[in-house]
C-alpha positions as CSV (number, residue, x, y, z in Angstrom):
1,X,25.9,7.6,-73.5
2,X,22.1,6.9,-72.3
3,X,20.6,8.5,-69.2
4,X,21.3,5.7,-67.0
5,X,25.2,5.6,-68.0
6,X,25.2,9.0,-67.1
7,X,23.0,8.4,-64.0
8,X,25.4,6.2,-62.8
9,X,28.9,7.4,-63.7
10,X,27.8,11.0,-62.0
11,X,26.1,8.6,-58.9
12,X,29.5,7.3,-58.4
13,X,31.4,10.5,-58.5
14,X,28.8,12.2,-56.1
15,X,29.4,9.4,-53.2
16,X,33.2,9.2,-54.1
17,X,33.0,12.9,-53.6
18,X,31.8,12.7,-50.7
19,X,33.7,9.9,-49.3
20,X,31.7,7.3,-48.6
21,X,31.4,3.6,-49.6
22,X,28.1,1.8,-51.1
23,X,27.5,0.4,-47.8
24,X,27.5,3.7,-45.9
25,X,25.2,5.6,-49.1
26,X,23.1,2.6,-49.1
27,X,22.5,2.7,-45.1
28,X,21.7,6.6,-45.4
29,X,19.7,6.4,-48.4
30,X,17.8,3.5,-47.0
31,X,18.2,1.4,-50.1
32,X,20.0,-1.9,-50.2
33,X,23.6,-2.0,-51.1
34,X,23.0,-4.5,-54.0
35,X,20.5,-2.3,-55.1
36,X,23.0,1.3,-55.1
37,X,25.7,-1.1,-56.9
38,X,23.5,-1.6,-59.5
39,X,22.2,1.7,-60.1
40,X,26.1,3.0,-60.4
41,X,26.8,0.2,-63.3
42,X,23.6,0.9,-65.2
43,X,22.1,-2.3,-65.0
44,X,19.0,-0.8,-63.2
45,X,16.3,2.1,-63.8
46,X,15.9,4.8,-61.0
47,X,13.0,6.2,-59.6
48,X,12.5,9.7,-59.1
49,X,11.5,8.9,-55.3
50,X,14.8,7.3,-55.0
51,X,17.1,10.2,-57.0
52,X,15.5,12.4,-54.2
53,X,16.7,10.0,-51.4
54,X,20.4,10.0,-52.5
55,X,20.2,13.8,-53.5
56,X,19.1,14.4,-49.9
57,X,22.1,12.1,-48.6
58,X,24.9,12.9,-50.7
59,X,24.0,17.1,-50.6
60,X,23.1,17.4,-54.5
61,X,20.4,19.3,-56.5
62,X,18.7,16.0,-58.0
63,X,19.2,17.0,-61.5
64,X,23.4,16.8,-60.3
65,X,22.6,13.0,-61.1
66,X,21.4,13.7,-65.1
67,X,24.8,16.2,-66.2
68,X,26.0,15.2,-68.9
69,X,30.0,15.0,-68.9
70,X,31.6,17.8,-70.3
71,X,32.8,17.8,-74.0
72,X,36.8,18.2,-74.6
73,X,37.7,20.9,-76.1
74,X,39.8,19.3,-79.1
């Protein structure tokens, strides 16, 4: 998994955490909603100005967005 997989799959559990849709993270974050949906399938680099922006919104430590998943224990 590369860092933008990762970026994005912990991106979209952050705003589904939280509750909201694209639209209402991409209104708060001040980003377009085109822009947020392709950040959370990978199809788009991230800039650190905008990792701050949506850490802000959604409540995170920006390095929240750069976790990699945790390993199962088999």
């Amino acid at each position: 998994m590369d860092l933008r997989e990762i970026f994005a799959t912990n991106l979209r559990r952050l705003r589904n955490a939280k509750g909201w849709s694209q639209d209402e993270l991409a209104f708060e974050a001040k980003i377009s909603r085109g822009y947020l949906s392709l950040l959370e399938k990978g199809e788009h680099y991230v800039s650190i100005k905008i990792i701050g922006q949506l850490a802000e919104k959604l409540e995170v430590e920006p390095a929240e967005f750069l976790k990699r998943p945790a390993k199962s224990g088999r």
